[in-house]
Structure formats: structure tokens, C-alpha cells
N, C-alpha and C positions, 0 to 999 in steps of 0.2 A: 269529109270534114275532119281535122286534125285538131287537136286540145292546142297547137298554137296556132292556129287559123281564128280563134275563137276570142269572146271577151267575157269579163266574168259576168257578167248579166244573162250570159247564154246558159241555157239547159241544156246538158250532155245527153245524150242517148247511151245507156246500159243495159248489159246483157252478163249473165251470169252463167258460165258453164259448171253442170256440179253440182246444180242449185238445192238441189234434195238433204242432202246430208247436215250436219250440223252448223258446219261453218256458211252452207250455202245458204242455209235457212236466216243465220244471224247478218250474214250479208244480206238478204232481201227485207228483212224486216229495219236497217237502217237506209236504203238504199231507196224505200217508198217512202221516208218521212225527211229525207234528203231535199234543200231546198233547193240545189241547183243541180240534180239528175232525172232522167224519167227512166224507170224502169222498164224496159223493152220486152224482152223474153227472158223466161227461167227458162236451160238445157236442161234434161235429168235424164240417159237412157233409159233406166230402172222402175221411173215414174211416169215415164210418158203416157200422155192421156189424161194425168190427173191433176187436178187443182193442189196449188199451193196449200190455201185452207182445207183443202180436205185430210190433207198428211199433217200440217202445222197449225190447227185452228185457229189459235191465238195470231197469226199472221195478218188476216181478216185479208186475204189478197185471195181474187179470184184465175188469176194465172194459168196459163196450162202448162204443165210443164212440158218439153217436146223434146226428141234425139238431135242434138247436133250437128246438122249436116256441111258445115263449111260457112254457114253464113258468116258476113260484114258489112251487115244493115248498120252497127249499134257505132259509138264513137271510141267507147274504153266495152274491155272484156275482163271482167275477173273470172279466174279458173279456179275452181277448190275439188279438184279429181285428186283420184289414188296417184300415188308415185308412178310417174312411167309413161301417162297419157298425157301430162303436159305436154311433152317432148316432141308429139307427135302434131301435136294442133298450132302451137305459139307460131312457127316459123310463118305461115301461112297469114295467119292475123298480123304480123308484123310488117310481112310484103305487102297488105295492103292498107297498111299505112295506121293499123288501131294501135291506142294505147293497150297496153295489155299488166296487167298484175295477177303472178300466178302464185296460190297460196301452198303449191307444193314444196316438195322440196328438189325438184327436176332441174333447176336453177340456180341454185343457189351456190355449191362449190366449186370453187376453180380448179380445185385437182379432181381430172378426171380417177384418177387411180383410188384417191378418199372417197368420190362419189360411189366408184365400183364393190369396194370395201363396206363401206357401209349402208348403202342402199340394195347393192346386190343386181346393179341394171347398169348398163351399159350407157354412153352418152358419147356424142361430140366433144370437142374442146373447148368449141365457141358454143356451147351452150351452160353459158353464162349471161346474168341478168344483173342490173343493181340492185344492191343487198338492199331492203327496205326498213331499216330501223331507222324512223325518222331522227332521232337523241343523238344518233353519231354520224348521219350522214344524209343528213337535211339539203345541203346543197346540189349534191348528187342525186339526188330522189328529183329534186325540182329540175333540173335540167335533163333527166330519163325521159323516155318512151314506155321502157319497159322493167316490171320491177318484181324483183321475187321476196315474196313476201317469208319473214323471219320464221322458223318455227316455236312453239310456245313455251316450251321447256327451255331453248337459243334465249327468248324474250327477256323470259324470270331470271335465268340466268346472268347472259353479258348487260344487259343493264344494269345487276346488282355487282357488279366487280370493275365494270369500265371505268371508275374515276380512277382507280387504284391503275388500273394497266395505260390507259390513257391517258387522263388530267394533266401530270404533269410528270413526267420522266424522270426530271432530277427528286422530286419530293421522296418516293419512298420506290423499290421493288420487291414484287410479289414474287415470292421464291414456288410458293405452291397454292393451289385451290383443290379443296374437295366441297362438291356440289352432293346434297340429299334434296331431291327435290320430289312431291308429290304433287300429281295431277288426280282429278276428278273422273269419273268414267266414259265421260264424254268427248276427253279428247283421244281416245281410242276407235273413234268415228260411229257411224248409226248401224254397220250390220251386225246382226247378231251374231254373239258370241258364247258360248254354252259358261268361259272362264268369268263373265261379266256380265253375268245376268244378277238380280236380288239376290237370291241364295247364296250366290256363291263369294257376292263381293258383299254384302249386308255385315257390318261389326267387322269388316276384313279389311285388312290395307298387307301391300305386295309388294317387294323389287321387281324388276325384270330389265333384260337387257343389260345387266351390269357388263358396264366397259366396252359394249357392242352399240348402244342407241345412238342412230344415226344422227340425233344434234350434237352430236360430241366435235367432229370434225368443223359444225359451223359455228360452233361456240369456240372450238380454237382459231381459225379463222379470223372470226370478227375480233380476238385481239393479238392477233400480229402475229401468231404460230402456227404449229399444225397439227393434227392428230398423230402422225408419223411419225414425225421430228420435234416433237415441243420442245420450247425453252423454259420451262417450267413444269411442276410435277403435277396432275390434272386428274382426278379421281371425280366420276361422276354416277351414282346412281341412282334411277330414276322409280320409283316408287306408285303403284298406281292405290287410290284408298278409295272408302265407303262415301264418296259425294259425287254430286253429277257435275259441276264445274270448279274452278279456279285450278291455281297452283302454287304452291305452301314451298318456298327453296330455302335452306339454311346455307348459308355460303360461308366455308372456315378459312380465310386466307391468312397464308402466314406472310409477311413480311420481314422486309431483310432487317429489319431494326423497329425497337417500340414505335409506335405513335398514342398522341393522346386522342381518346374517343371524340371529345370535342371538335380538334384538329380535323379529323376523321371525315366528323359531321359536317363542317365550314365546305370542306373540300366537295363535297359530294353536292351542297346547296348549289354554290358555285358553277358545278359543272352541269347542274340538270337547270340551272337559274330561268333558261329559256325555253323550259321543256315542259308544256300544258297537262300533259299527261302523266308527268312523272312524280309521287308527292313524295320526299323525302322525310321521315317522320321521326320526332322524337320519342314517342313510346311507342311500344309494340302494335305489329300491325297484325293482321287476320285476313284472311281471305272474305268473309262478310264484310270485309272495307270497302272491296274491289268489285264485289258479285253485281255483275254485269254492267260494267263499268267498263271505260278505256283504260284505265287507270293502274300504273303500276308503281306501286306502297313499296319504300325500303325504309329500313331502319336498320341503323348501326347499333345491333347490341351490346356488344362487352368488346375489349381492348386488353390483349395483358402488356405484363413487363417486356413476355419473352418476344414479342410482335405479330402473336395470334389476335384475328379480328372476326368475329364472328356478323354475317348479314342475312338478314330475314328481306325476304321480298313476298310480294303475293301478287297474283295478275288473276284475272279471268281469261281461261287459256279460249273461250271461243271468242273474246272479244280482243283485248289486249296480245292476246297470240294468236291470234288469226284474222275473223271479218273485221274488230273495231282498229285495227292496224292497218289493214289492209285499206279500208277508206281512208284513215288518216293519210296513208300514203298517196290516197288520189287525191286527195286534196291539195296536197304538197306538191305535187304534178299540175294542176288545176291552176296554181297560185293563189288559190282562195284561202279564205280561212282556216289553219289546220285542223281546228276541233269543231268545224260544221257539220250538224249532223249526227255530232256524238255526243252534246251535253245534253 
């Protein structure tokens, strides 16, 4: 059975490969309270054998987790693995006929050459997926089979600049962005790390990967340039601090001439006007807006003369950058409701 074979009355059959880790965990703990999926099998190679609640108590899911072997019992598969091993499972799931949503980044770019650069793995051509930010490419999403879900830092980021590069072309252009963006310890994933334990991240916050982190090339991407060849000047670095979720981006864009902040605001309403998840906000937002939440908070801070525009965003990168995205997008796939399941 096919997601268009189907009517919305029906209950999907789901299956989660990855399920262990953090985003697999936030994936199954929305994915049981889902009023039109049943949750089939949790994969975990790492964890086979054990119960969901026994790794995740708060879960309350008696699960087994088990190795992967090829099955395509389930109707949709979401994948949340390490880089690398999507690549090797999707084709298979798609011959036989599942929806599939993979939360890596094995998918996502279209140059091979930026995938190789910056992920540091090899791929096909055609392994390419549709990009899954519901905000800018809703229609696309609804008429996919298959969809590679955004990365969380890509999330906080192109969402908080898109009215500016996309909305509207004649209104204003963005000559440059520098992105400072800080994520939680958790989206560094669950295996220990001797850099990321207490001690060592407690009252600490970090750069890393400056000018190297692999969402660089899908954050240019998703607005109409490239990591290689950008049409504009792109400075991003990515900050890990002392909290286990969200992600805190200050976004400095210059434009090619003033605007007034108001202006700014109108614009950005406008453009997110049909978007559940998006809340555009007049005072300052915080990552306790969003904590564990779909929810991605922008605010237009300050405005000057010379056409510098300062944006605060905050997401929860396991939910809004990963599992809470990730359904939204099967819902959008589904036809059903987009925020079912996540308010």
C-alpha cells in the first residue's frame, strides 16, 4: 500500500530506522501519540534487544529495538542514521514502492562535488531527494514520495533570511550574511564524547567547524547559490554551548539599501502568513519559547541607516530541526493536517 492508494481515515504503518539516538527517540515518542500512524518497529543495530523504555524511560513504549534487515512491511520509513548509511538503504525502500523521509544529510545536495567537500563521502548524482522545509516548498513536499529532511542549523538559519533572498526580488537585495549560530549538546548526537561530556561543556560554549560545517553548502542552496560559487558574501559559524537543546542564530544581513524595521516585519508576516509553525515576533525571542516545540521564533531586531539588519531565530534543533520537521513533512505527504500530532 502506497500513501496515494490511501484515504485520510486510514492509519499508516511506520517504521523508524536509527531509532535509538536522539532524533529517533523524538521521532517515536510523537509518532505513538500520532492519530493517523501506528508505529510498527523501532531498527537500532546498537540497541537490539532492548526496549525503547528501557534506554528512553519517559517514552513509556515497550518496543524492541532490532537490526535492519531489509524489511518493507511498514507504509513510510523515516531514517535518522549517521551520514553515509542512508545512501545505502533508501534505493531499496523506494523500489518497493515506501514513502521514505531521511533525516540525514545523504540527500540533500545536488552537487555532488559540495556533498564530497563537505560531508567528506562519496554519492551518486541522482541521489537527490526533495529538500523538506515545509515554509518554502510545501508543494513539492505534497506531491514527493521521498524527502530529505533539512538540517537544524540549514532550519534556524534559511528560514531566518528567506523573506529577504526570496519574498520578493524587486523589494530589497542581500549583498551579504554572517550567520553565529549556537546549538545545544544534543544535536551532536548520543555517543559519547569525552569534548561533550559535563565537565567539559558545563559554563562552556565553543565554535567549531568554522567555514567547514557541512549545512553551509545547504543553506546556500536553499537560497539560489552555492557554497563554491556564491552570489553573495556568506560567513557562518556554528557555536556549540552549555544546554542540551535548541538553537540560538543571530543573522547580520546587509542589504543593498536602508529598510525600515517595520517594513522588514510586514514583509516577513506576509511571507510566513500560512506557515503554523513559523511565529514571527515583535520582541525578542529565546530558545525557552521554542523548547520542545515545532516552533521556529524570528524576530527582526534592529535596522540601521547603512542597510545592516540584525535576526534572532531560535528552533529546538531535535524537533523543528529534525523529528518535529520531519513529521510535519509526512503530514504534508499524507495530505492531512500539517500540525497533527505536534501541538
Amino acid at each position: 500500500m502506497t500513501v496515494s492508494d490511501t484515504v485520510s481515515s486510514t492509519k499508516y504503518s511506520v517504521s523508524i530506522i536509527g531509532a535509538s539516538g536522539y532524533s529517533g527517540a523524538e521521532l517515536t515518542r510523537l509518532l505513538l501519540k500520532h492519530p493517523q500512524v501506528e508505529l510498527r518497529e523501532l531498527y537500532a543495530f546498537s540497541q537490539a534487544g532492548n526496549s525503547a523504555s528501557e534506554l528512553y524511560p519517559a517514552l513509556s513504549c515497550d518496543k524492541i529495538y532490532k537490526p535492519y534487515g531489509g524489511e518493507t512491511e511498514s507504509d513510510i520509513y523515516f531514517l535518522a542514521l549517521p551520514h553515509g548509511e542512508a545512501l545505502q538503504l533508501v534505493p531499496a525502500l523506494l523500489q518497493a514502492g515506501k514513502t521514505v523521509i531521511d533525516l540525514s544529510g545523504d540527500f540533500r545536495l545536488k552537487s555532488v562535488a559540495e556533498h564530497e567537500q563537505f560531508y567528506k563521502q562519496t554519492k551518486s548524482p541522482d541521489a537527490v531527494m526533495t529538500y523538506g522545509m515545509p515554509e518554502l516548498y510545501h508543494d513539492d513536499i505534497r506531491a514527493a514520495r521521498a524527502i530529505s529532511n533539512p538540517g537544524c542549523f540549514a532550519t534556524s538559519i534559511i528560514l531566518g533570511v528567506a523573506p529577504l533572498f526570496l519574498g520578493n526580488e524587486r523589494w530589497k537585495k542581500a549583498l551579504a550574511i554572517n550567520c553565529t549560530s549556537t546549538s545545544g549538546i544534543s544535536g551532536a548526537g548520543r555517543s559519547g564524547k569525552t569534548e561533550l561530556s559535563f565537565s567539559e561543556m558545563s559554563e562552556n560554549i565553543r565554535a567549531y567547524k568554522v567555514g567547514t560545517h557541512q549545512h553551509t553548502p545547504e543553506i546556500m542552496q536553499a537560497l539560489g547559490t552555492s557554497a563554491t560559487s556564491p552570489s553573495f558574501d556568506f560567513t557562518f559559524t556554528p557555536m556549540i554551548g552549555a544546554l542540551v537543546r535548541g538553537i540560538y542564530s543571530i543573522l547580520n544581513v546587509q542589504l543593498d539599501s536602508p529598510a525600515e524595521i517595520e517594513d522588514i516585519r510586514r514583509l516577513y508576516r506576509e511571507f510566513y502568513r500560512n506557515a503554523p509553525f513559523v511565529r514571527v515576533r515583535d520582541t525578542m525571542t529565546e530558545v525557552k519559547h521554542v523548547y520542545r516545540t515545532n516552533y521556529c521564533d524570528i524576530h527582526i531586531a534592529h535596522a540601521t541607516a547603512s542597510g545592516s539588519v540584525v535576526i534572532v531565530t531560535a528552533i529546538d534543533n531535535l524537533l523543528k530541526g529534525a523529528a518535529g520537521q520531519a513529521v510535519q513533512n509526512m503530514n504534508i505527504m499524507l495530505g492531512i493536517d500539517e500540525t497533527s500530532g505536534l501541538l
